[in-house]
C-alpha positions in Angstrom: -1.0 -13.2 21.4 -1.9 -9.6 21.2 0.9 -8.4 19.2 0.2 -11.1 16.6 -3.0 -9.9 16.0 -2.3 -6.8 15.6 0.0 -7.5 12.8 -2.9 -9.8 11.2 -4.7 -7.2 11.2 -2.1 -4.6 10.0 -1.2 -7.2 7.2 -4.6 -7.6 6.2 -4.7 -3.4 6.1 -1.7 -2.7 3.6 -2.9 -6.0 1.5 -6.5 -4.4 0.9 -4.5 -0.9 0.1 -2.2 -2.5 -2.4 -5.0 -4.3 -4.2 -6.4 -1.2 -5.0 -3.2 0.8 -5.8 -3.0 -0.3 -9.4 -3.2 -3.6 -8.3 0.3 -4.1 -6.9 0.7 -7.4 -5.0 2.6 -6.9 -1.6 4.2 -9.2 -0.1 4.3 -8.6 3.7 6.7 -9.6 6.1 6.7 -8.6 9.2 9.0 -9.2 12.4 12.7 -9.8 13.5 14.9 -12.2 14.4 17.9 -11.7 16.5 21.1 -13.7 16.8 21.2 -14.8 13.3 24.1 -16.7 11.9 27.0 -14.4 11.2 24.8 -11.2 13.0 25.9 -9.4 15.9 23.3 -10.1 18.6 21.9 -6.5 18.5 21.1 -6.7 15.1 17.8 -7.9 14.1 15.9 -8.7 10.4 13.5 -8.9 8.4 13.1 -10.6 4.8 14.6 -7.9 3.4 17.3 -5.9 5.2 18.8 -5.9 8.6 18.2 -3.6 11.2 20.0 -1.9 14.4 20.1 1.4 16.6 23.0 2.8 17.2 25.2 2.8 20.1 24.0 4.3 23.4 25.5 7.6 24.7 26.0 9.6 21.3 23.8 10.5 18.6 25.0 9.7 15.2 23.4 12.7 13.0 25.1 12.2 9.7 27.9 9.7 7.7 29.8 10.0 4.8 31.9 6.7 3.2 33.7 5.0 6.7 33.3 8.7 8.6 30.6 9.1 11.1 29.8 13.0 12.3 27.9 12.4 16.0 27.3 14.7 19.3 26.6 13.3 23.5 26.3 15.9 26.2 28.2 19.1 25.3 30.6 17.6 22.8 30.5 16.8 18.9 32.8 13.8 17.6 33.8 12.2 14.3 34.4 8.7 13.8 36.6 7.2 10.9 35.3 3.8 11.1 32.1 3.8 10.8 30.9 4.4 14.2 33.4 1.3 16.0 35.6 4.2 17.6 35.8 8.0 17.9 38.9 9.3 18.3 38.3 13.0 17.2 35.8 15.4 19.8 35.3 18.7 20.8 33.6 20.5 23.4 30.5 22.0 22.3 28.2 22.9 24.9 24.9 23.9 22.3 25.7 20.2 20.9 21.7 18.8 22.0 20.5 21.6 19.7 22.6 20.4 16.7 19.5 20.1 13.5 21.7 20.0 10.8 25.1 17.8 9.6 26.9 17.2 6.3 30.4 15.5 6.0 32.2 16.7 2.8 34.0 14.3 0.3 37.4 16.5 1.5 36.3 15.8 5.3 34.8 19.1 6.4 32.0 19.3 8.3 28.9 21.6 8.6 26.6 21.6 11.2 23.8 23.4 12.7 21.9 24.4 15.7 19.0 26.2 15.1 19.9 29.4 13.3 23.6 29.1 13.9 26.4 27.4 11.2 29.6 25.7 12.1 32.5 24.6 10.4 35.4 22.3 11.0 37.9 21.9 8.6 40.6 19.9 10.7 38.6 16.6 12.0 37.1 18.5 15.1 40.2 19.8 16.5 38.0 23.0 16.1 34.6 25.0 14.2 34.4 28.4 13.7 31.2 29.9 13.3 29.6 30.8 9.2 27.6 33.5 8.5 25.3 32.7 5.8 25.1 35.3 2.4 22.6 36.6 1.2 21.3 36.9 -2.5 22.7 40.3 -2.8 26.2 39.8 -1.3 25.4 41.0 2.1 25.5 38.6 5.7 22.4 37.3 6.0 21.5 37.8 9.7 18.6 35.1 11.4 15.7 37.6 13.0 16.1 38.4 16.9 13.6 35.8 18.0 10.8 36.7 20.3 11.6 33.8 22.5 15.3 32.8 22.8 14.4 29.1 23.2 12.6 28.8 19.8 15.0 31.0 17.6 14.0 28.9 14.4 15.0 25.8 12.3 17.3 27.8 9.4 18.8 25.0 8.7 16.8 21.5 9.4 16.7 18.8 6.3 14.4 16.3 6.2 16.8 15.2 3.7 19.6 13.1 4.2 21.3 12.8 0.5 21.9 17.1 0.5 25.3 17.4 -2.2 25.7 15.6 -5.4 28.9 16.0 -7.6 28.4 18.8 -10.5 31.2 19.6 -13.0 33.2 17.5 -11.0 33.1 19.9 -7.9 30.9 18.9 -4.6 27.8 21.1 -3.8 25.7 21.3 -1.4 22.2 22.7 -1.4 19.3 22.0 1.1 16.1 23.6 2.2 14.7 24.0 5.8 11.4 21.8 6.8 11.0 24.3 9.6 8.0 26.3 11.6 6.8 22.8 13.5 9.1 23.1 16.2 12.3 25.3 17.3 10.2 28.3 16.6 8.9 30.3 13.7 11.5 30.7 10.4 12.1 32.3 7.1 12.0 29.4 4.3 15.4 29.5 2.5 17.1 26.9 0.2 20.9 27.4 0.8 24.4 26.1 -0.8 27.7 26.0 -0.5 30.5 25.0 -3.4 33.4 25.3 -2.1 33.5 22.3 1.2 31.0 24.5 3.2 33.4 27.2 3.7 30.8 30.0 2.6 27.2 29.1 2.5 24.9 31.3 0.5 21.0 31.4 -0.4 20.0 29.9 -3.7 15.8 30.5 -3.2 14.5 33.1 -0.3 10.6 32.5 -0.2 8.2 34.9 1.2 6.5 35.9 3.8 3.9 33.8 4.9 1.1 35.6 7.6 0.5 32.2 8.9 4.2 31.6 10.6 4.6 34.7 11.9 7.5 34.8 14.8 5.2 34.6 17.9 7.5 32.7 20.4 5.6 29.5 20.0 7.4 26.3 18.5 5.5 26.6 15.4 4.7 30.1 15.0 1.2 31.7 14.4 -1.2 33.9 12.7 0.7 36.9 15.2 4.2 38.2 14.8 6.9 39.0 13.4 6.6 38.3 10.1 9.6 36.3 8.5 10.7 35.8 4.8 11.6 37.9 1.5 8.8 40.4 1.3 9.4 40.5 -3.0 9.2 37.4 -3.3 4.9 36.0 -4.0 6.1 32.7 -3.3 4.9 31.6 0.0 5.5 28.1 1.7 5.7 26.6 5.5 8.8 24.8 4.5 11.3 23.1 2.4 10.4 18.9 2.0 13.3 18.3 -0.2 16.1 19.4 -2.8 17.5 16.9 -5.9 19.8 17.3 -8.5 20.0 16.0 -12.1 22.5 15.8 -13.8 21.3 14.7 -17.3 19.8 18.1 -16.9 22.1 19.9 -15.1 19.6 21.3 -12.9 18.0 20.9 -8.9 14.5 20.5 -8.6 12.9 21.3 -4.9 9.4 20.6 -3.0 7.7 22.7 -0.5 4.8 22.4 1.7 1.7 22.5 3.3 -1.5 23.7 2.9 -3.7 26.2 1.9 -4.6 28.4 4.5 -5.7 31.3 2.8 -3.2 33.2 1.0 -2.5 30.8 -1.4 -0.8 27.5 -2.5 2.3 26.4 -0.2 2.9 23.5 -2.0 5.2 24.1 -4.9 7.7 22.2 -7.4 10.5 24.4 -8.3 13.6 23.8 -11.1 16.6 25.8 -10.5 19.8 25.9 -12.5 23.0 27.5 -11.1 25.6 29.9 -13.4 29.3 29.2 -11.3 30.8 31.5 -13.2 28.5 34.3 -12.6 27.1 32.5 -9.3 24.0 33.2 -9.6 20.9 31.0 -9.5 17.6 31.0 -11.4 14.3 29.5 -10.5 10.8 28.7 -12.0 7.5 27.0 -10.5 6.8 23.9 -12.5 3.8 23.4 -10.6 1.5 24.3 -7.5 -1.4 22.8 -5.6 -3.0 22.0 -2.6 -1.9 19.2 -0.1 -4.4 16.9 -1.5 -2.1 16.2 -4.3 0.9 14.0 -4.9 3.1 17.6 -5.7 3.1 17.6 -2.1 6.1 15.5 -1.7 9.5 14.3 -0.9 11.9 11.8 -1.4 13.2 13.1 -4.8 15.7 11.2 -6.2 17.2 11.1 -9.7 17.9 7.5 -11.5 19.2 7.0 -15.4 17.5 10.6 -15.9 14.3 9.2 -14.1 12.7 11.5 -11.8 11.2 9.6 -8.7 9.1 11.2 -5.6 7.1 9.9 -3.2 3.5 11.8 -2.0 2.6 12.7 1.7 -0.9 13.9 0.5 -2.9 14.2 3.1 -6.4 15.0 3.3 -10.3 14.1 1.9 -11.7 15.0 -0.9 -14.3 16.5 0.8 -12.5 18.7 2.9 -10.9 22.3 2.7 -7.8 21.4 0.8 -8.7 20.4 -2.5 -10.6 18.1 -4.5 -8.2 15.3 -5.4 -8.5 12.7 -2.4 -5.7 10.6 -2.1 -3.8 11.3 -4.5 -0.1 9.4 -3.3 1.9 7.3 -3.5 5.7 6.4 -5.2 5.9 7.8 -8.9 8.4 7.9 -11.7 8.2 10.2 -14.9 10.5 12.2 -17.3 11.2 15.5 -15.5 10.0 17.4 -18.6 6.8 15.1 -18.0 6.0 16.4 -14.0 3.6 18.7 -14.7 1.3 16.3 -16.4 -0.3 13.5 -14.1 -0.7 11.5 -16.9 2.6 10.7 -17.7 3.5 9.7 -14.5 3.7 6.0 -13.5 2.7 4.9 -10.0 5.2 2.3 -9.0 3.6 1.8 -5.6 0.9 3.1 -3.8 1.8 2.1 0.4 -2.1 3.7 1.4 -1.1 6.2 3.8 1.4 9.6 3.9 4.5 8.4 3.3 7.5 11.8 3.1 10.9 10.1 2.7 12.6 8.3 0.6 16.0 6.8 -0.7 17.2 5.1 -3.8 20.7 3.6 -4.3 22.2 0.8 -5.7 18.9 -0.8 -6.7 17.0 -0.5 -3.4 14.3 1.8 -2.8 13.9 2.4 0.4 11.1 4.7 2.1 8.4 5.4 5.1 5.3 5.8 6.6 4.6 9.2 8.7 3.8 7.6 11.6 0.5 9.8 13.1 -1.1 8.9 9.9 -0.1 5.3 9.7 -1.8 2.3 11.1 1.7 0.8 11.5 4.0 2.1 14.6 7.0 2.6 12.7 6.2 1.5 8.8 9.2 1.0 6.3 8.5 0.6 2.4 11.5 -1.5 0.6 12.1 -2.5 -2.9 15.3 -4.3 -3.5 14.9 -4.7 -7.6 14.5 -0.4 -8.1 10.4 -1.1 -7.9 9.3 -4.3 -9.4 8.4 -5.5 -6.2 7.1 -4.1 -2.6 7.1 -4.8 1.2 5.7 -2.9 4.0 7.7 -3.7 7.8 6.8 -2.5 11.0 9.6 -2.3 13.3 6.9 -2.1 16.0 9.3 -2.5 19.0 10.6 1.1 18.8 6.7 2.3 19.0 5.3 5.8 16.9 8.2 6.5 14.9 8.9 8.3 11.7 11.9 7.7 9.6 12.9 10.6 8.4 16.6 11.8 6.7 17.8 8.9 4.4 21.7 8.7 4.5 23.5 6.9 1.5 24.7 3.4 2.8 28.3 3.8 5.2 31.0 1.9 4.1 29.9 -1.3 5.8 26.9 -1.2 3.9 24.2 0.5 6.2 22.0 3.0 5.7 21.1 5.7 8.3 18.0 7.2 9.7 16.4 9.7 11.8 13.5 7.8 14.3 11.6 10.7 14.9 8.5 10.7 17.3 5.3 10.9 16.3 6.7 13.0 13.2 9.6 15.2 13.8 10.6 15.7 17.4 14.4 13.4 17.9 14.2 9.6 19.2 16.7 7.6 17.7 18.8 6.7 14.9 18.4 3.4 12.9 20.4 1.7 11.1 19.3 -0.3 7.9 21.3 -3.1 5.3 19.8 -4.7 2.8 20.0 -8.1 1.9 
């Protein structure tokens, strides 16, 4: 009797918020049932998709098509059926600290823990170890941590979809969301073209005197400080990277705040020279954290640029004057920098960070300390002409972070994180 009031009254909540968000009817449908007709028993639903967590006793961090890149206790392992089996492993004894996977279309497979990069190139009979390049040619060597337990997130995506094809050749390029946990880090957005077998930086920002390395999870105000000193282009971290190709170009998103030494919240559009490999960026806009710049979820459809906002904040307070300014837009890309060409799709009435768009379906979340729902999804199946809000309220505070495109059975994947970025689960998510 409890839990159904609180979803009267959490159904009630989004309702109000929709009304007023350019007055979008939403309908809400909340709940599962299990045991459907023609369902696996541990699958469960909603109006709109199905839902399931994976497996017990391995954490599946990344897919790719029918592969499945996962890790248990002290070994990493690669399934070719999406997740039934796992025929391929290998002892890895750092494999709880993994923060980072991609699968290549050729079957590699890059992975991270903390500021170290692996490689396999032979289905995890065996990784060797990839040290980043820098901008000038050099190797790019992660700072000697003041505490060895928090050496940094280098490489952590919030970001599931991180390589798009261009010219017809894979590339992948990604930015760390790091100093929140793991320790303090420099910000970075890094690449690889050729199947992850040299990864390079694209975009070193700089240093920012408010995540200095001070052996803390998050660093501080003290410390080492981190970053490219020549570049004035400060941030706490990376919220996303996207590609276009109508314009043959990636666009990126930073955050937070402003704490003093400026903006950290940025738009950035970089194009990339192969034959000279060399990249060039430009700021297209920055702001405070009030604003729906701070974003994520970028995502590229028919030319279409799509975001959606995490502004957080009053209008009264420190961090700008704009209120709550969110929500999931669409506009030209030549149009970003001007609000009023952008057209709010949906407005869900809370931070919301990620998002995914394929085959129609727009799928995003709620950042669960801000939301009123415990863990809050945001679905379109018709690319945006109509909204619902679910709340998978049986896994508790959760916030779905890094989207995977849909496996070969259909499924997309994502991150549970805890409160907002510390590991839980992984979900898995089909649409109807």
């Amino acid at each position: 009797m409890k839990t159904e009031q609180s979803r009267v009254t959490r159904r009630r909540f989004l309702a109000s918020m929709a009304a007023t968000a350019g007055g979008i009817v939403l309908p809400i449908r909340l709940g599962h049932a299990a045991g459907a007709i023609g369902v696996p028993a541990d699958d469960r639903s909603t109006s709109h998709f199905r839902y399931r967590l994976q497996p017990p006793s391995r954490y599946i961090d990344s897919q790719r098509g029918d592969r499945a890149f996962a890790y248990s206790d002290g070994k990493v392992c690669l399934s070719h059926d999406n997740g039934r089996t796992w025929p391929y492993s290998l002892d890895f004894p750092d494999a709880s600290r993994i923060t980072f996977s991609h699968i290549f279309r050729n079957g590699n497979i890059l992975f991270a823990t903390d500021s170290k990069l692996y490689l396999s190139e032979d289905s995890l009979a065996s990784c060797r170890p990839i040290t980043v390049k820098a901008q000038d040619g050099s190797d790019y060597i992660p700072h000697t941590p003041r505490n060895p337990d928090h050496p940094g997130w280098y490489f952590h995506s919030l970001s599931g979809v991180v390589s798009w094809d261009v010219h017809g050749a894979e590339m992948l390029v990604w930015g760390n969301y790091c100093n929140v946990l793991g320790g303090a880090s420099p910000v970075n957005i890094y690449y690889s073209a050729d199947s992850g077998r040299t990864v390079k930086i694209a975009c070193a920002f700089g240093q920012n005197p408010f995540f200095r390395d001070n052996g803390s999870p998050g660093g501080g105000p003290a410390g080492t400080l981190l970053g490219d000193p020549r570049n004035l282009v400060i941030c706490r971290h990376v919220h996303a990277v996207a590609y276009n190709p109508a314009e043959d170009a990636f666009y990126a998103c930073t955050g937070d705040l402003d704490r003093g030494a400026g903006h950290e919240c940025h738009w950035l559009r970089g194009t990339y020279d192969a034959s000279s490999d060399q990249w060039h960026w430009h700021v297209i806009v920055s702001t405070n954290s009030n604003s729906r710049y701070k974003s994520g979820g970028i995502t590229f459809v028919d030319g279409q640029l799509y975001w959606i906002s995490d502004a957080n904040g009053k209008a009264s307070d420190a961090f700008g004057p704009l209120g709550y300014d969110r929500g999931i837009f669409r506009c030209a890309p030549a149009d970003l920098a001007d609000p009023a060409k952008h057209i709010l799709l949906f407005n869900p009435g809370v931070e919301a960070g990620c998002m995914i768009i394929q085959d129609g379906v727009i799928l995003a979340a709620h950042c669960a300390p801000a939301s009123p729902l415990a863990t809050g999804l945001i679905v379109s199946t018709d690319m945006g002409k109509t909204w619902a809000q679910c709340d998978l309220m049986e896994y508790g505070k959760r916030s779905p972070v890094r989207f995977h495109e849909k496996n070969g059975d259909g499924w997309f994947r994502v991150d549970l994180r805890s409160g907002w970025i510390e590991k839980a689960e992984v979900l898995f998510i089909q649409p109807k």
